[in-house]
C-alpha positions in Angstrom: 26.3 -5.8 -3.9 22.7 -6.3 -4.6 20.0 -8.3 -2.5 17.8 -7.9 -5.6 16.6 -11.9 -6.5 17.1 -13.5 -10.0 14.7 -12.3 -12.0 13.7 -15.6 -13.4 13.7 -18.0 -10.6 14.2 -21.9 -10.8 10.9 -23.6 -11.9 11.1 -26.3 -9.1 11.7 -25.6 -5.5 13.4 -29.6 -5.0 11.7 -30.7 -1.8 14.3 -32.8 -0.1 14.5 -35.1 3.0 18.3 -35.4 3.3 21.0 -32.3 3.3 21.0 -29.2 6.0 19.6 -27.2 2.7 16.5 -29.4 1.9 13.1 -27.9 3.1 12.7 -30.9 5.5 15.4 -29.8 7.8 16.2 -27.0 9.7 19.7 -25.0 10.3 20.6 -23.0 12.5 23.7 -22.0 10.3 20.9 -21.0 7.9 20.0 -16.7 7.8 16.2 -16.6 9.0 13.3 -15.1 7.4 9.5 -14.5 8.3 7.4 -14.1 5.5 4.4 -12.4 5.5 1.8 -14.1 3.9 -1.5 -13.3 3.2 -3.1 -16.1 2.2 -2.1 -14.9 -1.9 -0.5 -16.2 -5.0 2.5 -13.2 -4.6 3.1 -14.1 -0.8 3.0 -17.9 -1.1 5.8 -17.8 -4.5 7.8 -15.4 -1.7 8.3 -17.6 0.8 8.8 -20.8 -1.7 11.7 -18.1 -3.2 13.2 -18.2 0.4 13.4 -21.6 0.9 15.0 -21.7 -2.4 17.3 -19.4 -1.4 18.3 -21.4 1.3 16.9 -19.5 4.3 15.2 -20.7 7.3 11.8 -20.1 6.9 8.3 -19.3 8.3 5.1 -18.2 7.1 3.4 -15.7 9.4 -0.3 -14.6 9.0 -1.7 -11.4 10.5 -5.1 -11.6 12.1 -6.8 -8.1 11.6 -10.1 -8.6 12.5 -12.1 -9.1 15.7 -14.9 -11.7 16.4 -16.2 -12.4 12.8 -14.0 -11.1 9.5 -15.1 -7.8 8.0 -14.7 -8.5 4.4 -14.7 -12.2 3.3 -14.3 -10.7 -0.1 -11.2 -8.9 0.5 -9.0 -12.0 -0.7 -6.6 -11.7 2.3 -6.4 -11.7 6.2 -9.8 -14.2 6.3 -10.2 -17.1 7.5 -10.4 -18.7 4.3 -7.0 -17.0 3.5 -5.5 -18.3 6.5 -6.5 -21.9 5.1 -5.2 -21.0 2.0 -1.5 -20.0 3.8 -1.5 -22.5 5.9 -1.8 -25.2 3.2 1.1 -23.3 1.4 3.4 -23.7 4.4 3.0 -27.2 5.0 3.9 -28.0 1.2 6.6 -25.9 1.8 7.2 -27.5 4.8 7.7 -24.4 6.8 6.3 -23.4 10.2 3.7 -21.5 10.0 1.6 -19.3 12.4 -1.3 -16.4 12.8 -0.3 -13.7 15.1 -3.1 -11.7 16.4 -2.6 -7.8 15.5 -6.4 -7.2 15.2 -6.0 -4.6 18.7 -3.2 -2.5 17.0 -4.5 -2.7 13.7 -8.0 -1.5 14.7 -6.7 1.4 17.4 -4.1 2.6 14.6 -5.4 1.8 11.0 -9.4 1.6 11.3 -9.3 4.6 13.8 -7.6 6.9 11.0 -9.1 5.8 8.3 -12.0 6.6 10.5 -10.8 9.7 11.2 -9.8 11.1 7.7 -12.8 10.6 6.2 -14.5 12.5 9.4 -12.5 15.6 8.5 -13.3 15.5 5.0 -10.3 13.6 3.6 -9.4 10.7 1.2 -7.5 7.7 3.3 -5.1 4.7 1.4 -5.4 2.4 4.6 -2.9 0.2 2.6 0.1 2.4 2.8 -1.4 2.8 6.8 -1.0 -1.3 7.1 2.5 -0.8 5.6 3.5 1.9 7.7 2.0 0.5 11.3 1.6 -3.0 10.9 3.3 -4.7 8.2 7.1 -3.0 8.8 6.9 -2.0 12.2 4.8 -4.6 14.6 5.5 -7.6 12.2 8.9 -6.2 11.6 9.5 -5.6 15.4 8.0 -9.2 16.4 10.5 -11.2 13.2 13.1 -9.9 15.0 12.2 -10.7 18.6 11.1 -14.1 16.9 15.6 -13.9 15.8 14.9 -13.6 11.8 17.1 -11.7 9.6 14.8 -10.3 7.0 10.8 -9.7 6.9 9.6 -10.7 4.0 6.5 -9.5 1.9 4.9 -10.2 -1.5 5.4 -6.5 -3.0 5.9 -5.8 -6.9 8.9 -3.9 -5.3 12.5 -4.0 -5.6 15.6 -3.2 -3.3 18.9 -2.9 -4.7 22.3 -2.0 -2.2 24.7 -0.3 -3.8 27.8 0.6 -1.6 26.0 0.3 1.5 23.2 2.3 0.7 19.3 0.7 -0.2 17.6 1.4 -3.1 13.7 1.1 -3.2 12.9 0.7 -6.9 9.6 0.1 -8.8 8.4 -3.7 -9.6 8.9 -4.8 -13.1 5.7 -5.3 -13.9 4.2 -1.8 -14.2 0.9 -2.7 -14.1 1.4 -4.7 -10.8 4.2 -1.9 -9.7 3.3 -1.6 -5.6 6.1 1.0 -4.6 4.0 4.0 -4.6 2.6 1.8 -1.1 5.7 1.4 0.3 7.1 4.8 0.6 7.6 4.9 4.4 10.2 2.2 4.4 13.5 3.8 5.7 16.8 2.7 4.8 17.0 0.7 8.7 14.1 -1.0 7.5 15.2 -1.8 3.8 18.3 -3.6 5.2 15.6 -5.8 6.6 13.6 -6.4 4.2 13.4 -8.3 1.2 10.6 -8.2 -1.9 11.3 -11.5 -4.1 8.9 -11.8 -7.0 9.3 -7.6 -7.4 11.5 -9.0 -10.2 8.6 -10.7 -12.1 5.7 -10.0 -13.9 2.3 -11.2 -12.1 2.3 -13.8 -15.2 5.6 -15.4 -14.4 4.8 -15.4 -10.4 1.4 -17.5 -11.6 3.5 -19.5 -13.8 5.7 -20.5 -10.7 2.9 -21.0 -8.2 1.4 -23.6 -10.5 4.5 -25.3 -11.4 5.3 -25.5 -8.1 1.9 -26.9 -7.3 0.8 -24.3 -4.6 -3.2 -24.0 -4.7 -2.9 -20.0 -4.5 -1.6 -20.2 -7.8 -4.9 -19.6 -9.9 -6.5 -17.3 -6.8 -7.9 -13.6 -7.8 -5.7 -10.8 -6.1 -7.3 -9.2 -2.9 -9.7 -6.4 -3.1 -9.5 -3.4 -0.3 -10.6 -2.8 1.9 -10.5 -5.8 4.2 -12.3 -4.6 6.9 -15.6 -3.2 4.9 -17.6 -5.4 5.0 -19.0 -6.4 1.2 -16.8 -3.8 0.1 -19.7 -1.6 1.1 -18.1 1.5 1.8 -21.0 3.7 1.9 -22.8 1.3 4.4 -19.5 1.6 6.5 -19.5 4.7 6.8 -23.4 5.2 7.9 -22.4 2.8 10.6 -19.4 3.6 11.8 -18.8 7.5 10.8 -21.5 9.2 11.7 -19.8 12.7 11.6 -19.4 11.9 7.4 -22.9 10.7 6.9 -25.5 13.5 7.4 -27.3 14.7 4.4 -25.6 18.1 3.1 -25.5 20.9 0.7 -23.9 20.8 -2.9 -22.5 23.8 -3.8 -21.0 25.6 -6.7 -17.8 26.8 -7.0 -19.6 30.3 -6.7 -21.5 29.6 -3.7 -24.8 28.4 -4.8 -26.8 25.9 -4.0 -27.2 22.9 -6.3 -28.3 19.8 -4.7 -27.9 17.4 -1.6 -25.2 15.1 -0.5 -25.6 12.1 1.1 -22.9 12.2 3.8 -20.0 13.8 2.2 -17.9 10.7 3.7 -19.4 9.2 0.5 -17.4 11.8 -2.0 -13.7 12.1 -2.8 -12.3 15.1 -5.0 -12.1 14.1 -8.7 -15.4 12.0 -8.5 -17.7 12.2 -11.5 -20.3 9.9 -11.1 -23.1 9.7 -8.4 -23.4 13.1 -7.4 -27.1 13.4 -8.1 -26.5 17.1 -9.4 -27.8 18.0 -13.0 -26.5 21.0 -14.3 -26.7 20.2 -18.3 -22.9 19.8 -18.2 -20.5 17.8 -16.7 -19.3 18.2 -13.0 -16.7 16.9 -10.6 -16.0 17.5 -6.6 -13.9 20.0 -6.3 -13.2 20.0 -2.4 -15.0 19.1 0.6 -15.8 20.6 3.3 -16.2 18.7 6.3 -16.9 21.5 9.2 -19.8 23.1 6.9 -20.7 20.0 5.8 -20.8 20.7 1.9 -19.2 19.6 -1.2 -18.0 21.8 -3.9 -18.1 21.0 -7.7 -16.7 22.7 -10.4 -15.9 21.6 -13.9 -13.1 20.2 -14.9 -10.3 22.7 -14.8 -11.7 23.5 -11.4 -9.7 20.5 -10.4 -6.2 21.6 -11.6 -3.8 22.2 -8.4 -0.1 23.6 -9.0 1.0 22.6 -5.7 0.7 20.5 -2.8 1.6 20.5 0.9 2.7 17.0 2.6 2.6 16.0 6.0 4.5 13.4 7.4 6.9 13.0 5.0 9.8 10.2 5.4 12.8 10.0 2.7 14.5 6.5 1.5 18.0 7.9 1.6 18.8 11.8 2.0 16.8 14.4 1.8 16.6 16.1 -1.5 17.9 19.8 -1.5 15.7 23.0 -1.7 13.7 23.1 -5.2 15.7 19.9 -6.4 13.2 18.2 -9.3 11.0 15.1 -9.2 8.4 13.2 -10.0 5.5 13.2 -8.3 2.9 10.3 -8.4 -0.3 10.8 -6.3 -2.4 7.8 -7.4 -1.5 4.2 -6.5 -1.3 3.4 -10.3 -1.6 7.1 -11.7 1.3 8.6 -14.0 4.0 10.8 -12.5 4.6 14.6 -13.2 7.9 17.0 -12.6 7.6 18.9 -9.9 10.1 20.9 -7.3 10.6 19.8 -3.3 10.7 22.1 -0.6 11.4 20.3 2.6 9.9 22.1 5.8 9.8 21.8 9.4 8.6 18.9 11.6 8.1 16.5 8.5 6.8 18.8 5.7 7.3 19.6 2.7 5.8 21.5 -0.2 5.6 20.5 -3.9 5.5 22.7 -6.9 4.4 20.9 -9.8 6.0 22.2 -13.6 2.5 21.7 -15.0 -1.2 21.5 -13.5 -2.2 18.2 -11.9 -5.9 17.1 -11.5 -7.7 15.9 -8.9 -4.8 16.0 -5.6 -7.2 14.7 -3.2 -6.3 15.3 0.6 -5.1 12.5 2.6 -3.9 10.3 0.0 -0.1 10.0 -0.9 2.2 11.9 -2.8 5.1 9.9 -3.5 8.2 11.4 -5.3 10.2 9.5 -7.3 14.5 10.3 -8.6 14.0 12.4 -12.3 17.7 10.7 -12.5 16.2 6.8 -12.4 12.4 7.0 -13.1 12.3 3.7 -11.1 14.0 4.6 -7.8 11.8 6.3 -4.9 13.0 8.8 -2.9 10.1 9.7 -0.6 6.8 10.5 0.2 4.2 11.8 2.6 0.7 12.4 2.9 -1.0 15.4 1.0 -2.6 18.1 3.5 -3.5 21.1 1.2 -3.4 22.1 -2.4 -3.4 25.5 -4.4 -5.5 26.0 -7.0 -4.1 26.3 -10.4 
């Protein structure tokens, strides 16, 4: 049995006054959902999908900020955004509410992200909204609020087959938003559903507009919400202080060759900006928070051959000792083969069949079935690599 949606929904969600089905009424017979919505064209088409479906529905927005919104830029979790939601819900006509998660978001997300980039490391605070807020407060308060499923605009798909969940990649590659989601357990698959991760980004406009929502035409958000302008090097000088002192630049054999500017400001891989001239082309190699320098190198200084992960969770079972992969460690970056070692205490290493570029600490590694490119097994966050 799948709990996958149609992949090419009704054009018309039929607003209707009479009937326990129509969105004007309310059943208790009816399977409940919260939906998550941001404020978005992906979120808002999710919850019109639900109604269609025939479940009781309401629209719940996350507050995330405190006093005044970080990053009115951001496209979600503002006030505007809220508006936007809000608006959505009552054409829908679905209850709709903003909880207030701006505490736990800031003690759990902020304070990590915080606290990678202090120790030299590369956060995704996305996959940390997933992991602590989205689907496991939100998902803890839909069921104390009785609801049967959360609900979340994803390009992602889940498909149950003989009582086991499937996460697989969106259809639309380019929007493809699995490689975020790769903490998701199979307890919290079974309650959880992703409806337009069966449509392209084109087709989920398309909807919005016939269906007259105003989100339909709205650019997608921009991270990160809480920096504010999108000023991450400002954010940092304020609230980082530890990643933000002028440092050495150093070369891969130890010598000197320019100044950093807080080396919160540098990631491995990075090009551009480094203010070092050395008549040929460079890259940050690693970082190195407790002396704080940067190292560059040229390109090949980059390759890794294998990666340790911490943290890791798996979808289903665990893959067996050295069973093959694919390993994606960019949100939208290609995959490469590579062999799984699980560990102790939520580790794991990864041995990749060819050299990788540019593994940068802290961000996520997420392994994918070399069986069905589109299914994800697991994933964790990436604590060391070896250099090819």
């Amino acid at each position: 049995m799948s709990t996958e949606p149609p992949r090419r929904p009704k054009a018309v969600v039929a607003r209707g006054s009479g009937g326990a089905d129509g969105l004007g009424r309310r059943s208790p017979q009816r399977p409940k959902a919260v939906v998550a919505m941001s404020g978005g064209v992906d979120s808002s088409v999710a919850a019109a999908l639900m109604v269609e479906q025939g479940y009781d529905v309401t629209g719940i927005m996350l507050k995330l900020w405190r006093q005044d919104e970080a990053n009115t830029d951001s496209g979600c979790c503002s006030v505007g955004a809220a508006d936007d939601a809000r608006r959505v819900a009552d054409l829908l006509e679905i209850p709709f509410y903003v909880l207030n998660f701006a505490e736990r978001f800031e003690s759990s997300v902020v304070r990590d992200f915080r606290s990678a980039y202090a120790s030299g490391r590369t956060p995704n605070p996305c996959v940390r909204c997933n992991q602590w807020i989205k689907f496991d407060a939100l998902l803890e308060r839909a069921e104390v609020m009785g609801a049967d499923v959360l609900v979340t605009g994803h390009y992602a798909r889940i498909r149950t087959d003989d009582g086991r969940a499937r996460l697989l990649r969106g259809v639309d590659g380019k929007k493809d938003q699995s490689y975020v989601l790769w903490m998701l357990t199979q307890e919290r698959l079974a309650r959880c559903r992703f409806p337009v991760g069966g449509m392209n980004k084109e087709e989920t406009r398309a909807l919005a507009s016939r269906l007259g929502l105003r989100t339909a035409t709205k650019p997608d958000s921009q991270e990160i919400c809480f920096v504010r302008g999108g000023d991450l090097g400002g954010y940092i000088s304020e609230h980082i202080a530890e990643a933000s002192h002028r440092g050495t630049v150093i070369d891969e054999r130890g010598s000197v060759v320019g100044e950093h500017h807080g080396f919160g400001r540098y990631t491995v891989g990075q090009r551009k900006g480094l203010g070092v001239a050395l008549g040929r082309p460079v890259y940050v190699t690693s970082i190195d928070a407790s002396s704080n320098r940067i190292v560059v190198g040229e390109r090949g200084d980059l390759e890794v051959v294998s990666a340790r992960l911490e943290e890791v969770s798996y979808v289903g079972s665990v893959p067996s000792r050295g069973e093959r992969v694919l390993v994606q460690h960019r949100a939208h970056g290609d995959v490469t083969p590579a062999r799984v070692t699980t560990g102790a205490n939520g580790a794991a290493q990864l041995l990749f069949e060819r050299v990788v570029e540019a593994v940068a600490p802290g961000q996520s590694a997420v392994l994918y079935s070399e069986a069905d490119p589109d299914e994800l097994v697991g994933g964790g966050i990436v604590a060391a690599t070896e250099a090819a």
